[in-house]
N, C-alpha and C positions, 0 to 999 in steps of 0.2 A: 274124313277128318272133321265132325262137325262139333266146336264148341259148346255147340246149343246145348246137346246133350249134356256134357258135363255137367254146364251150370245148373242144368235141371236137379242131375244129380248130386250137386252140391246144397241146392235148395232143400231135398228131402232129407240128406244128411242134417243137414239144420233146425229142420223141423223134427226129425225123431230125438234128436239130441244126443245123437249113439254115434263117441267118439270124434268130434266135432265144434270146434266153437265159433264157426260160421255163422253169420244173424244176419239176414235177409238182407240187404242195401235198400237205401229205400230206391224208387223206381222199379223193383220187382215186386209185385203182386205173389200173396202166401199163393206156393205152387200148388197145384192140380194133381188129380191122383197121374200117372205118367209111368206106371207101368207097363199098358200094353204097348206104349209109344216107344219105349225103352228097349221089349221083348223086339217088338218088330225091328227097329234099327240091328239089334244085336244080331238078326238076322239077314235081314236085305243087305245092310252094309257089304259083310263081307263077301257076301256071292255075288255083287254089281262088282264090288272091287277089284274081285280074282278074274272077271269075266275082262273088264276093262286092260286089267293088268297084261292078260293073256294076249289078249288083240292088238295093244296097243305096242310090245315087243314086238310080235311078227310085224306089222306095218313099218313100224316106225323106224327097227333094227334093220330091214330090208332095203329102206330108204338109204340109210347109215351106208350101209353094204355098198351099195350100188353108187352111191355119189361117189364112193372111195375108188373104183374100179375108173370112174371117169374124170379121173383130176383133170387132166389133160384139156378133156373138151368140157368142162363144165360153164354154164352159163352163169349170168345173171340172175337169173329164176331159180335157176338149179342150188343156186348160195343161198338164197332166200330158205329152199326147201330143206337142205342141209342145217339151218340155224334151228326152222323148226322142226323138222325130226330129234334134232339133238335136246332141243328145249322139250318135246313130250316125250321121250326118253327117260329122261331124267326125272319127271314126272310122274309117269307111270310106276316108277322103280320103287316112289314112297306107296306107293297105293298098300303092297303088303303089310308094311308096320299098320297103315290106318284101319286097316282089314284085322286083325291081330286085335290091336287095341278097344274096337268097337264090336270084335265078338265076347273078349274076355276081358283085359287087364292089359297094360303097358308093361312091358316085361326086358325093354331095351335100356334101361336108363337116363340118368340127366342127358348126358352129353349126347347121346343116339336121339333124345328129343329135341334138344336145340337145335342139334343136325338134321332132321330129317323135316322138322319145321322151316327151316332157311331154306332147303332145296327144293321143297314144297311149293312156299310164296315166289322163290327166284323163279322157278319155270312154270309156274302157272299165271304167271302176270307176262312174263317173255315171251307165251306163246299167243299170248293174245296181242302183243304190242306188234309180233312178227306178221300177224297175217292181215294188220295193217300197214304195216310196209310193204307188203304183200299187194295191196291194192292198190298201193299208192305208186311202185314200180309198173303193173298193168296200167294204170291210166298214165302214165311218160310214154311207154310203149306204146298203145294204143291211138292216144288222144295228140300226144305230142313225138309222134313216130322219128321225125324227119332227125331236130334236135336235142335227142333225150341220150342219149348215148353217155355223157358224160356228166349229168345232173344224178343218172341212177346207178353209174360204178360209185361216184361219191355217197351217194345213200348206203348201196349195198357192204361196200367197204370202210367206211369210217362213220357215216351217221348213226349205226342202225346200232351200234358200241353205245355211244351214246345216247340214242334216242328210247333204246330195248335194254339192253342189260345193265346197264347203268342203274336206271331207273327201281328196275326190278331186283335188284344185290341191296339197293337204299329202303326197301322196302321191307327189307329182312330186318333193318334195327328192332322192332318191335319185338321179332320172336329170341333175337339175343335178352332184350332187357327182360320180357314176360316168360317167353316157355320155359315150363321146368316138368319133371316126376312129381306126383305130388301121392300120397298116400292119404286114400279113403275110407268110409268103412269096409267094405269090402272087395278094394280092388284099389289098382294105381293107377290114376290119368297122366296124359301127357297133354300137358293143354297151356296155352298163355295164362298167367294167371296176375291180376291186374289190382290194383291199390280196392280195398276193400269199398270206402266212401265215394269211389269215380267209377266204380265197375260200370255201370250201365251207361255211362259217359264214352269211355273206352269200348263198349262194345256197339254201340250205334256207329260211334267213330270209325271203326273199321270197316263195319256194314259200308256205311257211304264210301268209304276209300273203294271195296271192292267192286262197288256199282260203279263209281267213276273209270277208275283205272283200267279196272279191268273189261269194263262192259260199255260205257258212256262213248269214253273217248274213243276207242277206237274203234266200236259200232258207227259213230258220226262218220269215219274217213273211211269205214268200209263202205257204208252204205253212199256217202258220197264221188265215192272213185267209182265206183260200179253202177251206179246211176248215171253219170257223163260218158262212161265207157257204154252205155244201153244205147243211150241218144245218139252217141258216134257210129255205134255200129249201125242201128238200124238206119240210117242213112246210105250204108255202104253199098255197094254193086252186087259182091257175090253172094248170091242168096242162101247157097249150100251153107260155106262158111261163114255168115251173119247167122244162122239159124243156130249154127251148133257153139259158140261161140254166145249168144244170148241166153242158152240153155244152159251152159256151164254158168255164166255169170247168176241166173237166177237161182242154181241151187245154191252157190258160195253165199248169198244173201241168208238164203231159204235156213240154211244149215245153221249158221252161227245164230244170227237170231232166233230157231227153233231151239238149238240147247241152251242161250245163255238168258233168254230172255224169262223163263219161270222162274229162274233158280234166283237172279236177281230181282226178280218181282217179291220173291219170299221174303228175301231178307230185308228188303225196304220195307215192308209191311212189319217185320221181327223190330225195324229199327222205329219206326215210329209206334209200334208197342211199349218198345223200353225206354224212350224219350214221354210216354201219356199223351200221344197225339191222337192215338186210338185207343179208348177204353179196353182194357183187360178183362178177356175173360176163357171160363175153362173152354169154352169150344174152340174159340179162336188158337188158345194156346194147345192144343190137342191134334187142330189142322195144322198150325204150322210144325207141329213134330214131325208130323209124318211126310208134310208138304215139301219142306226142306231138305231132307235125306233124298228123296226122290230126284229130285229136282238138281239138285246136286248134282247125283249121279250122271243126270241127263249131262248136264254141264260138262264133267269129264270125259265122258264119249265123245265129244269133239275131239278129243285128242286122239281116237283110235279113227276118224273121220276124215283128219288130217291128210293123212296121206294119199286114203283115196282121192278125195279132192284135190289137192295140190301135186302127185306125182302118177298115182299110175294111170287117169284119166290121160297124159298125155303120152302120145306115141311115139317121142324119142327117150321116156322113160323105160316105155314097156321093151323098146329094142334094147334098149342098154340094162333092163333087169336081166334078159335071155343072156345076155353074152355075161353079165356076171355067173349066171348059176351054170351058165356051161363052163365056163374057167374054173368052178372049181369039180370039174368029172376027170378030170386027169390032163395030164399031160400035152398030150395029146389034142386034147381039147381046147389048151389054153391058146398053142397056138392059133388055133382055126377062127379061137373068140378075138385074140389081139390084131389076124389080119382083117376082120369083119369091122371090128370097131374103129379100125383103121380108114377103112373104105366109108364108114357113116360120117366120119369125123370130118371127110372133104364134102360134103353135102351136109351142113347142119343146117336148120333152119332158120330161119330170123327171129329175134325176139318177139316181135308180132305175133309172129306165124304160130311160135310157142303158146304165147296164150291160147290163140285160135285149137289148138291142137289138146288142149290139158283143161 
């Protein structure tokens, strides 16, 4: 779902003068030839998107599946993971129309674009707010074991409304007042489309929203809860579990920062392009076509990521995925899954212990 491209190709519309009376704003530099940039997108798009879309149901629906079989014993952690399953879910689900529209044409209408733009921003900014709550429950657990118990049902139950979805539903105003259909020379966008004399005002402006929101702030509380969670653990006694338990926390780091950190490298450099804080030019603007699609992409596959990291790494996930898929082989089988789950349910672990284990 990359803007960039539009405006590109509302730029060229402008420039041929074929069916169009679009005229450059100033802050954009007369565009660059951008058709191999364009071919390639129309390509890679949609086969990163089908691939993402694909992975990102099995995981994510599996997750769904399974927290549902375990109301009963569900944790703290387990609600955390449940928010974000549900938030890359939903997620994933727009991937098709963007796949669709960046190989050919927008073929859904206004209201399927306003729709599908608002579910878009809501869970893609929700899942990154989650797995900073995410961090911020592990370091209560971990850091502050003894009296965290009731600092993190209130996060998980009432802040996290607030802190996460809230936030991220306010952030959808923009796509109500900008996203529309829009008819091109030869094709229809679905794209925000922004007061003609502030375009490049409005679209820095978002760039930084999404590097804050989405990437800034709660990059700072991951990386911070997981860096005092480092220091606590390797302190600790058991060295088995210190070992395995620093190795999960390194990848959690490793992961998010690995996909979200190009994608928002790109687009700060896009936004101080269209502000003149970096000279314009075609090579630059030629890498970022291609740099940002990419990059992008990388970004979204956290979300098919997710789960492995937050659910089936741990091993009262992986006991309670077996007794879901055995409940549903018959009959037969559910009871044997319901006396099992029964029997795990008086032996759960500790929340501690959960991280240690996932």
């Amino acid at each position: 779902m990359s803007y960039y491209e539009h405006i590109v190709l509302d730029n060229n519309n402008s420039e041929s003068g074929s069916g169009s009376d679009f005229d450059i704003p100033e802050g954009l530099e007369t565009p660059c030839d951008r058709n191999l940039s364009n071919d390639f997108q129309r390509i890679f798009l949609p086969t990163v998107y089908g691939i993402i879309f694909l992975l990102g149901i099995i995981g994510n629906g599996l997750v769904v599946v399974v927290m549902g079989y375990q109301k009963k014993s569900r944790t703290m952690t387990d609600k955390y993971r449940l928010h974000l399953s549900v938030a890359d879910l939903l997620f994933v689900l727009t991937l098709p129309f963007w796949a669709v529209d960046a190989a050919s044409s927008w073929y859904f209408g206004s209201f399927l674009c306003v729709t599908v733009h608002m579910i878009y921003t809501v869970n893609l900014y929700s899942s990154v707010l989650i797995l900073a709550f995410i961090s911020l429950d592990r370091y209560l657990a971990v850091v502050h074991a003894t009296n965290s118990q009731t600092p993190r049902k209130i996060l998980v139950e009432k802040v996290i409304y607030v802190g996460v979805w809230l936030p991220a539903a306010l952030l959808t105003v923009p796509d109500l007042m900008f996203a529309k259909s829009q008819d091109m020379d030869s094709r229809v966008i679905c794209d925000r489309v922004y007061p003609l004399e502030t375009l490049t005002t409005w679209m820095a402006a978002f760039h930084f929203q999404h590097i804050l929101v989405g990437f800034v702030l709660p990059g700072l509380i991951i990386l911070t809860c997981y860096c005092i969670i480092i220091c606590k653990l390797s302190r600790g006694s058991k060295v088995q579990q210190k070992r395995k338990a620093l190795k999960t926390t390194v990848i959690l780091i490793v992961c998010f920062f690995g996909c979200w950190l190009p994608y928002c490298t790109g687009i700060f450099v896009d936004a101080l392009v269209l502000l003149k804080v970096i000279p314009h030019s075609c090579d630059l603007d030629e890498s970022l076509a291609k740099w940002i699609p990419i990059t992008e992409a990388l970004a979204y596959f956290h979300c098919c990521l997710n789960p492995i990291l937050y659910a089936f790494l741990g091993a009262k996930f992986k006991k309670s995925a077996q007794n879901a898929l055995t409940v549903s082989r018959g009959s037969s089988l559910k009871m044997l899954s319901k006396k099992r789950a029964g029997l795990s349910s008086i032996s759960t672990e500790s929340e501690s212990s959960s991280f240690h284990s996932s």
